[in-house]
C-alpha atoms as one frame of an Amber mdcrd trajectory, in Angstrom:
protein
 118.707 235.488 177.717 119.018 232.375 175.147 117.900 232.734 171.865 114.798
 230.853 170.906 116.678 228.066 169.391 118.730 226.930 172.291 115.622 227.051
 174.803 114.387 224.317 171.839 117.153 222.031 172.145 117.105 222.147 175.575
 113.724 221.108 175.521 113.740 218.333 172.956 116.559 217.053 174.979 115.345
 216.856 178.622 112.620 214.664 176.414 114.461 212.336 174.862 113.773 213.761
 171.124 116.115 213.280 168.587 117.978 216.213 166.936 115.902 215.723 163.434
 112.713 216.090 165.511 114.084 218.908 166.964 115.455 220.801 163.499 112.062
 219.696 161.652 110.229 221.375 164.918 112.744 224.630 164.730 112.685 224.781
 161.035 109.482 223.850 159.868 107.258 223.639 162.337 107.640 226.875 165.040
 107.993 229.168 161.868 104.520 227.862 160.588 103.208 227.538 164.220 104.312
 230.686 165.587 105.388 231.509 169.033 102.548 233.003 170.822 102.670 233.971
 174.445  99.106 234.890 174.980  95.784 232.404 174.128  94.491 233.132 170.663
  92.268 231.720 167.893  93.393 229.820 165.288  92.416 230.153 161.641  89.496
 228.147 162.419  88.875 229.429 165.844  90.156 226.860 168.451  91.879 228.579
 171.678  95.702 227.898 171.136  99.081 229.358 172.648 102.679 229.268 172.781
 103.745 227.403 169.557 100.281 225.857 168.000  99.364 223.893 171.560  95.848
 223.522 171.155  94.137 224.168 174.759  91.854 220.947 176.036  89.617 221.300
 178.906  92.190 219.937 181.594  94.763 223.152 180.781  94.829 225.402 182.668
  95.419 228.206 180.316  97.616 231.233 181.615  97.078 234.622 180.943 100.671
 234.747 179.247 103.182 232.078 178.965 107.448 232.394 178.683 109.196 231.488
 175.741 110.860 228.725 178.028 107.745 227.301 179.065 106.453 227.239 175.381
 109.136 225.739 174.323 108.355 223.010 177.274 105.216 222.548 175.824 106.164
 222.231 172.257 108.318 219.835 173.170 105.738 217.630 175.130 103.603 218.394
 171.890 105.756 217.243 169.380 106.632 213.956 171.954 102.896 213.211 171.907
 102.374 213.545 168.688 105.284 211.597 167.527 104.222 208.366 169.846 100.837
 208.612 168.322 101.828 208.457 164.795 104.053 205.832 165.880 101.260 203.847
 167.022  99.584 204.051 163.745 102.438 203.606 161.402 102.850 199.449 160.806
 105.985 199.598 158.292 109.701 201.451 158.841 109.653 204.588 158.173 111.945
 205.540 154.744 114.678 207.960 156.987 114.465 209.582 160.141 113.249 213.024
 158.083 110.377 211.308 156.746 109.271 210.845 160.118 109.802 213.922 161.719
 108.041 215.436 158.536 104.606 213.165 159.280 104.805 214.213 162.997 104.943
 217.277 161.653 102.001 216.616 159.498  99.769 215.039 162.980 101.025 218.186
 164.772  99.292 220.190 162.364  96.460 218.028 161.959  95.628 215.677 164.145
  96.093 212.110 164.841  92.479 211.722 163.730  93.036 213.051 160.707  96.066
 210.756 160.268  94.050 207.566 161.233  91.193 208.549 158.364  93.763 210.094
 155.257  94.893 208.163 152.407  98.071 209.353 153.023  98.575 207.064 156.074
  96.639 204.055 154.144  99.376 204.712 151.374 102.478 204.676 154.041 101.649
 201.694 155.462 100.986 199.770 152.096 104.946 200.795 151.627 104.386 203.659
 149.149 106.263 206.327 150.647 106.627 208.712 148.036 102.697 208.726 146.875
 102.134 209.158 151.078 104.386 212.128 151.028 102.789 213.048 148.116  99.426
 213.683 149.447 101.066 216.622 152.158 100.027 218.765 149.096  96.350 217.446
 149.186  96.043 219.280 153.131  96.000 222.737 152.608  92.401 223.665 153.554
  90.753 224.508 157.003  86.827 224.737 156.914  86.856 224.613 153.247  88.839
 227.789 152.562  92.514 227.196 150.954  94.972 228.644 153.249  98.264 230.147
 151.786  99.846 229.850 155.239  99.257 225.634 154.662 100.384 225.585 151.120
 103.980 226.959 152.129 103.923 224.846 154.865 103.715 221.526 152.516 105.884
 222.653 149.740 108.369 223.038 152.973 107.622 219.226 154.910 108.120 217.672
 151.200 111.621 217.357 150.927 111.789 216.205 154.527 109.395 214.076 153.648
 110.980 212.282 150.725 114.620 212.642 152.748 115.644 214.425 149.969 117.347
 217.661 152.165 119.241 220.552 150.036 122.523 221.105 149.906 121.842 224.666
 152.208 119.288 222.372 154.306 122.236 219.196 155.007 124.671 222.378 156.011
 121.777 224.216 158.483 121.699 220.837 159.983 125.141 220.093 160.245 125.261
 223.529 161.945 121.969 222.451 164.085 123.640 219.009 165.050 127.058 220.854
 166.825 124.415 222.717 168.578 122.310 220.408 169.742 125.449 218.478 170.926
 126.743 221.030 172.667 123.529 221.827 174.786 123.616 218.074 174.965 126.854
 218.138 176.241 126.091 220.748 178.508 122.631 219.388 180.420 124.266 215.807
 181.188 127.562 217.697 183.125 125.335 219.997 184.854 123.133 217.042 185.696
């Protein structure tokens, strides 16, 4: 069976998503998320599954899901939400990790949310540190403070501001032979 990781890649890939969307999504985002294979509640009650895919009336949810197809849908998540923040976003964006740390962000929360926060009014007014800056401001859910959300910012900042650790520039260099490789791999077998 492949590890977790590689059924990622694999998935970002057949989409068309780059390898930072991918690492942010491995790194950042699945750990916060979760990997569920059953429907649940979230924190503030919505029925969700597989890795924080929030169900809408046209699902049709399944009783239990593989880690291959959650990884599918995570994928055509993160693709969705990344076209929609795209959409609202009127300047460049400062790096490629500022990006995928925002999509990150409108995973989490919403494009609605993005459309109303100051942090978006601040991004597209060029201010890019002050709009990565308010990440810390989004830590509640129904008025309660959530630790799980507070470690979640303090994580998307330093994508945020493209200022990567030495330890986070190696993971990736590690994550980039390994998303080549699967790369590699899916266009000979294809």
């Amino acid at each position: 069976m492949k590890p977790i990781k590689q059924k990622l890649i694999a998935s970002f890939i057949a989409l068309g998503l780059s390898a930072p969307a991918a690492f942010v999504a491995y790194n950042l985002s699945l750990p916060s998320e979760g990997l569920v294979l059953a429907p649940y509640s979230d924190p503030v009650g919505l029925t969700t599954y597989c890795a924080g895919h929030l169900a809408i009336k046209t699902d049709k949810v399944k009783y239990s899901y593989t880690e291959q197809e959650c990884m599918d849908i995570f994928a055509s998540d993160w693709k969705k939400h990344l076209t929609q923040l795209d959409s609202v976003v009127k300047v460049p964006y400062k790096s490629e990790w500022e990006r995928q740390a925002l999509n990150d962000f409108t995973f989490n929360n919403g494009i609605g949310n993005v459309k109303s926060s100051t942090l978006l009014r601040l991004l597209n007014k060029g201010k890019h540190v002050e709009a990565c800056e308010q990440l810390v401001r989004w830590v509640y859910a129904k008025g309660k403070k959530l630790r799980g959300l507070v470690i979640r910012r303090d994580k998307t900042m330093p994508f945020c501001l493209g200022e990567l650790s030495y330890d986070q520039q190696k993971q990736y260099q590690d994550f980039l032979r390994e998303f080549n490789e699967i790369n590699t791999k899916q266009k000979e077998d294809s």
